[in-house]
N, C-alpha and C positions, 0 to 999 in steps of 0.2 A: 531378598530383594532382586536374587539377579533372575527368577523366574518370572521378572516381567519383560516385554518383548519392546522394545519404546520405538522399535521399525513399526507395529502392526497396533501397538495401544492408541485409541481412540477416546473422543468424549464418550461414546457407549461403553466401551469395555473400561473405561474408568467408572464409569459409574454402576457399572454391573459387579465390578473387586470390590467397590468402595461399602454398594448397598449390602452384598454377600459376606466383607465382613473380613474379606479373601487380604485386603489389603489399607492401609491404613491412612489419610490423608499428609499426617507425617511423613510417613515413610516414602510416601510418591515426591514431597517436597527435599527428603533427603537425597532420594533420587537424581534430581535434577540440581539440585544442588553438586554434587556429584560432576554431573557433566559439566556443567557450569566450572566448577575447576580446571578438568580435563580438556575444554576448550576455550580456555581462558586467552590464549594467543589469537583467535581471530579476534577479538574489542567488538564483539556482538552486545556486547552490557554494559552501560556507564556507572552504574550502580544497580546493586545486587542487594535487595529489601533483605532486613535483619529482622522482621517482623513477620515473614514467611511461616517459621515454624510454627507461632502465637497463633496465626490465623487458621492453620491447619490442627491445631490442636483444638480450639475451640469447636470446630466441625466435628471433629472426631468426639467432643462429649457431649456435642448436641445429638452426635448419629449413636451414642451407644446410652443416652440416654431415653432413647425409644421415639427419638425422633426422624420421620424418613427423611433420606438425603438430598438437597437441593438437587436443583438440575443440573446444577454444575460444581456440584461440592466437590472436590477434590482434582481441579480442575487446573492447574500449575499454570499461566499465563504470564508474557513479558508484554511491558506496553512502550510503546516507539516514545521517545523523550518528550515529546510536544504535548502530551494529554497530560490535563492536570489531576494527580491524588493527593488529596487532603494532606498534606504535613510531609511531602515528599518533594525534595529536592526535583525542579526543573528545569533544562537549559536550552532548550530546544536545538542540541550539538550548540551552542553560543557562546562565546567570553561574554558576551553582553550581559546574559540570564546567570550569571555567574555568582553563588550565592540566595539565589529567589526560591522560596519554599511557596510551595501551592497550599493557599488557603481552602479551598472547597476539592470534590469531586468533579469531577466530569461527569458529561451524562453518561456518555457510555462508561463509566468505570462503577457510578454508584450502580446502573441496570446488572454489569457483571459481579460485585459485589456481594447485592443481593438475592442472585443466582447462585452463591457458595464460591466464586474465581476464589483462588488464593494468587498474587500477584505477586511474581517474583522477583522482578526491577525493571526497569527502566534503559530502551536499547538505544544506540547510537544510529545518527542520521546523520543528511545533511544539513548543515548549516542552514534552522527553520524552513526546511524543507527542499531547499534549493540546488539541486544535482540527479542525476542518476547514475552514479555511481559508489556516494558512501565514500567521499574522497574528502569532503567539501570539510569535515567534522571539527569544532575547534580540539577535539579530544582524540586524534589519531583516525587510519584508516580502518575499517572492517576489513575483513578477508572471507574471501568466499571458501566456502566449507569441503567444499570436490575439488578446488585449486587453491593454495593459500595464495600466489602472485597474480591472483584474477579478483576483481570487484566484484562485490555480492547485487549489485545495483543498488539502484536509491530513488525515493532520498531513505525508506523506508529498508536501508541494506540489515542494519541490525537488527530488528524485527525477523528478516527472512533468514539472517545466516542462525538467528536462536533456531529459531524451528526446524530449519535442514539438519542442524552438529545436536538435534534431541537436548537442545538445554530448555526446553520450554514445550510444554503439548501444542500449546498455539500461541498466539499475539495477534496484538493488534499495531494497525498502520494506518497513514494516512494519505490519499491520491491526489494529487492535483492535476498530475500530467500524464500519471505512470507508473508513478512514486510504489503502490505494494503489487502491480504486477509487473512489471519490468523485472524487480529483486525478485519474486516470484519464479519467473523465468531462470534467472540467473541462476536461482538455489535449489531451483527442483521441487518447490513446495506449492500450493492452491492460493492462489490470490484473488480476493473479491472486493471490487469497489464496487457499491450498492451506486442503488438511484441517489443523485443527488435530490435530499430531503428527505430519504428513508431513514434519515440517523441525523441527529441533532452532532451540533458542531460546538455546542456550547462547552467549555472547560478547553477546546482544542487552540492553540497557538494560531492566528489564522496565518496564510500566506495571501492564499486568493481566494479569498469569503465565497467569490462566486463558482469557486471551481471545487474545493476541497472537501472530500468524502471520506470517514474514516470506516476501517473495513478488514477482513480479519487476514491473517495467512495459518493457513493447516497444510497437514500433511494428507486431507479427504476434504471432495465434495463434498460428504456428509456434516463430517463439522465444521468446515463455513455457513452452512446450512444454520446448522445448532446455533451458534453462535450470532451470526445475523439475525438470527428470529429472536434472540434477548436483545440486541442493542438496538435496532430498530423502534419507530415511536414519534410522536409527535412531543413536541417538547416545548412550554410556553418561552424556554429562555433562546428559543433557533426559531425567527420567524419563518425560515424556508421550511422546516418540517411540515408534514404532512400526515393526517390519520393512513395508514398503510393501506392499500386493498391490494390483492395479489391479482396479477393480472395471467391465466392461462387461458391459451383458447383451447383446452380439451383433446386437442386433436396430435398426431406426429408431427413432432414440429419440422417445418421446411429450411433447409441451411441454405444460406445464401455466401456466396463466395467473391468480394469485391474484386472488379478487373482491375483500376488503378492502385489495387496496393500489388500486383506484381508488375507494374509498369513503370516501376521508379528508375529504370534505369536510363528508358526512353527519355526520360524527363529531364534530366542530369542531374538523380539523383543517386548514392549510391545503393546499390541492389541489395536483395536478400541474399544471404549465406547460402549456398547449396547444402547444407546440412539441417538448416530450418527449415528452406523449400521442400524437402525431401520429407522430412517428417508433418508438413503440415498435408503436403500431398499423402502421406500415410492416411493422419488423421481423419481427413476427407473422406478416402477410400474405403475406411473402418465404420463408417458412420453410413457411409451408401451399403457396404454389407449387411449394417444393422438394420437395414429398410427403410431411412431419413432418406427423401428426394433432395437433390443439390441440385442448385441454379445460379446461373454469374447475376451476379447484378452490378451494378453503375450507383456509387458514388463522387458525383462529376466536381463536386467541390473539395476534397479530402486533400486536393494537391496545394490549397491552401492552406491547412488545417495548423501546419508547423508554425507559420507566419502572423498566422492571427493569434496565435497559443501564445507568442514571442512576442505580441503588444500587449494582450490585455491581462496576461500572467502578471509582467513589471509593473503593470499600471496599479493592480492593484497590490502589489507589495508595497512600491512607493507608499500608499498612502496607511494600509495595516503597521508599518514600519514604523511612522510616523512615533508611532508610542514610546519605541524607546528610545530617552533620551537622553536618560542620565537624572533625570532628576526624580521622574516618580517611583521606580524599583529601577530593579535590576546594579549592573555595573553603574561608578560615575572615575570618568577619567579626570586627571589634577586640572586646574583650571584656573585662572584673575579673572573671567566674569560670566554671566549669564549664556553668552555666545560663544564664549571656549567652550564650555559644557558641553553643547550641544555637538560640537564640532568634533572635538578633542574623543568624547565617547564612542560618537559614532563612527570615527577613522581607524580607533585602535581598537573598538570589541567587534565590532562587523568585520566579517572577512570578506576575501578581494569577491568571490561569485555574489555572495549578496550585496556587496557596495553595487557591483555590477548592473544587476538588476532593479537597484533603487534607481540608478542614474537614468538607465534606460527607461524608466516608469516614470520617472517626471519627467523627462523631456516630451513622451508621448503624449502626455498630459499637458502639456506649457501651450500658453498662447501662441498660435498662428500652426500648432501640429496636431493639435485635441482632433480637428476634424479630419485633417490628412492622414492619419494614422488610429486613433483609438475609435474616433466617430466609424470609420469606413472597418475597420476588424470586428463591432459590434454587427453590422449588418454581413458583414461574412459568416461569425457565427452563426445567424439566424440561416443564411442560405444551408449550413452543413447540418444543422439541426432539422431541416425542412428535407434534407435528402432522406434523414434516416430513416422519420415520420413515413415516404414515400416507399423506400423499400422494405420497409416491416408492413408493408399492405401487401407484398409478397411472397414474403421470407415471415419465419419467427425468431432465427436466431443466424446473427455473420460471424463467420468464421475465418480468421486471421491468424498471421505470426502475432505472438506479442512483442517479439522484441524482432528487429532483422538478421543480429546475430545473436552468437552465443556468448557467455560472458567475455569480457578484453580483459587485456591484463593490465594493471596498477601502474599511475601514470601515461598509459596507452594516447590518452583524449584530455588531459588537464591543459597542455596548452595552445589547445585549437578546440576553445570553448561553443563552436558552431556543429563542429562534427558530435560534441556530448549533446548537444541539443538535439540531432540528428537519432539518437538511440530513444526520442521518444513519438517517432512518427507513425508508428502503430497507434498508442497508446492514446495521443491525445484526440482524437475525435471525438470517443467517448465523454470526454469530461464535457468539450463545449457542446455537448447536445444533451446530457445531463443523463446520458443513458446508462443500466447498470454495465459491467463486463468483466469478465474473470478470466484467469489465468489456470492453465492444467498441464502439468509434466506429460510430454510425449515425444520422446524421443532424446537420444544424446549424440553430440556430436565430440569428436577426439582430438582434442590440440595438446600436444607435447605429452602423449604418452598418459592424460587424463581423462577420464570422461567428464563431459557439462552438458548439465540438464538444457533441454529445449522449451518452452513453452507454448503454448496453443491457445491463441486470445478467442472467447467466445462475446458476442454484443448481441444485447436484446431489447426492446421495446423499454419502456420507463416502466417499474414496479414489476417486469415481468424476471425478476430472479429464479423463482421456481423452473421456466424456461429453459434459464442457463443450470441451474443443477443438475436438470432431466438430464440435456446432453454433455455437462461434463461427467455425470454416469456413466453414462455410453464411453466414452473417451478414457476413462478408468478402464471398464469393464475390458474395449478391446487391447489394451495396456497391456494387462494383465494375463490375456491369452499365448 
């Protein structure tokens, strides 16, 4: 087992050992099981499926009984806490969910399933999805995998620190603001939030129905690739889905480079890290040698984008929230009547960032604010969504930091809950224009004698993903030179 390489093993070359015979679906699960021990101190895992081996072993009699191997047989996966598998504990990081076993599948879990995934448990987040940092958790913090006293980001930090410490080939996560490429960033690994509606949401814990994409982290543009092409799909149980068409225009795509995201400082807002800057001006520079024309464009709305993300994110918690109460699943706190219940549950199994966010979500919501506040962030959205539309008539694919800095360190930002909001001002434009955009390791910057990965956000047209693979290729490729 140690002559497998798990820096360079991919979905191909698993599937290349698996089909040759070279190596055993068991044995890759041993494998990572393995690690999974040996980085048992970052809390990348809330639970570790005991049913790993059964499922690797049945692969392995179906592949030696002269059956060819699925596409993703032997294919070791962790899934972010909030997706639900049949008969598998869920808590979406919650005291609330404390106890709730998932009755059915997810979509994307039966599509990976029955692709051959072997699913090896369930990673730590934030408190149903609410952080970027992986702080939030009722189950302790993550640690990032290149610093232990640094945040792996979030909400989706476990998900990203499996795949960086090799306890997992890939995972899956879920975006609403930022959530897999932020921790992306942070850990060094590929982050893809698809188009909202290329992937059913159905079996996912919602936050905010209208923003949440789930979407994969690897260590290659290739297998994001792999991977998004199985869970993608129209799904009768996710109205928003959509039959897929891929969208390329054939031609070298043109990279567009937005002026207002280096202009946050003019704005009072805080600046990029000179170590992001630095590497995304590489990035650039790497991508013009490759023969891609670069051109600035204007995003005139994006210096909204933070503000209107911070009404209608809580708005729709508040009401996704509503469900847990205490009475129909999950926790119920002690109680004398109908109205402690509800009260009593939801004070003590919610933590203080999702009370947070509920409170803020129904007040934007209450009579005499709905239109001051949620009515007026709806028609912003549409204005940043209309910019994007306007310079993808341009450009095919923008090119950005994905995070401003590099990861902070634990504690750094927990009690000046405005500046954690602030670590997802890259990120979120994407989600409210429904656009896809991934995240790709280029470059590291050195605090306290460590290195930490940098990331490089790519955004493209809606369905135009193949777009964004082409040039994180590229972004690989000159990487690697």
């Amino acid at each position: 087992m140690s002559r497998i390489d798990l820096n360079s093993l991919s979905i191909a070359k698993t599937r290349e050992l698996v089909t040759a015979g070279d190596i055993s679906c068991r044995e890759l699960v041993e494998i990572y099981h393995g690690q999974i021990k040996e980085h048992r101190d970052l809390n990348a895992y809330l639970e570790v499926f005991d049913d790993a081996y059964e499922l690797a072993e049945k692969e392995d009699i179906a592949i030696k009984s002269g059956q060819s191997p699925k596409l993703l047989s032997g294919v070791a996966l962790a899934i972010k806490d909030n997706m639900l598998i049949k008969n598998k504990k869920i808590t979406a990081g919650s005291k609330m969910l404390e106890g709730y076993t998932a009755s059915y599948d997810a979509y994307v879990i039966k599509k990976l399933r029955d692709a051959g995934v072997i699913f090896l448990g369930r990673t730590n987040m934030d408190e149903f999805a609410m952080g970027s940092s992986c702080e939030n958790s009722a189950y302790g913090v993550t640690k990032n995998p290149w610093d232990h006293s640094r945040v792996p980001g979030g909400s989706s930090g476990g998900s990203a620190a499996a795949v960086a410490s090799h306890q997992c080939l890939a995972a899956l996560g879920s975006d609403t603001g930022g959530s897999i490429r932020e921790p992306a960033s942070f850990c060094g690994t590929v982050g893809l939030k698809p188009t909202y509606g290329s992937v059913s949401r159905s079996g996912l814990i919602a936050m905010a129905s209208s923003l949440d994409v789930i979407g994969p982290f690897t260590k290659s543009v290739d297998d994001a690739e792999e991977i998004f092409k199985i869970i993608l799909g129209k799904d009768p149980k996710d109205a928003t889905t959509v039959t897929y068409i891929t969208k390329n225009s054939g031609k070298h795509p043109v990279i567009g480079v937005p002026r207002e995201f280096f202009s946050l400082k003019e704005r009072g807002k805080e600046g990029v890290d000179g170590d992001v800057a630095k590497a995304l001006s590489e990035a650039i520079d790497s991508l013009k040698s490759a023969g891609y024309e670069i051109k600035e464009v204007s995003l005139p709305n994006a210096d909204y984008a933070l503000a209107c993300y911070y009404i209608l994110m809580p708005a729709e918690v508040s009401s996704n929230l509503a469900r847990f109460d205490g009475i129909r699943y999950g926790a119920r706190a002690k109680a004398e009547n109908l109205l402690e219940i509800y009260a009593n549950t939801r004070g003590e199994k919610f933590g203080r960032e999702v009370r947070r966010r509920i409170i803020l979500g129904t007040y934007v919501l209450s009579a005499g604010y709905y239109d001051a506040y949620y009515s007026r962030a709806e028609k912003v959205r549409w204005l940043i969504r209309r910019d994007f539309e306007n310079v993808f008539r341009d450009v095919d694919v923008i090119i950005s930091p994905t995070v401003a800095t590099p990861a902070f360190k634990i504690g750094e930002k927990t009690a000046d809950p405005l500046s954690m909001y602030l670590s997802d001002i890259f990120t979120i434009p994407a989600n409210l224009a429904g656009i896809p955009a991934m995240s790709v390791p280029f470059g590291f910057a050195e605090r306290d004698g460590k290195k930490l990965p940098i990331g490089v956000q790519l955004m493209a047209p809606r369905f135009a993903e193949s777009v964004l693979f082409d040039v994180g290729r590229a972004l690989e490729r000159a990487r690697s030179v």
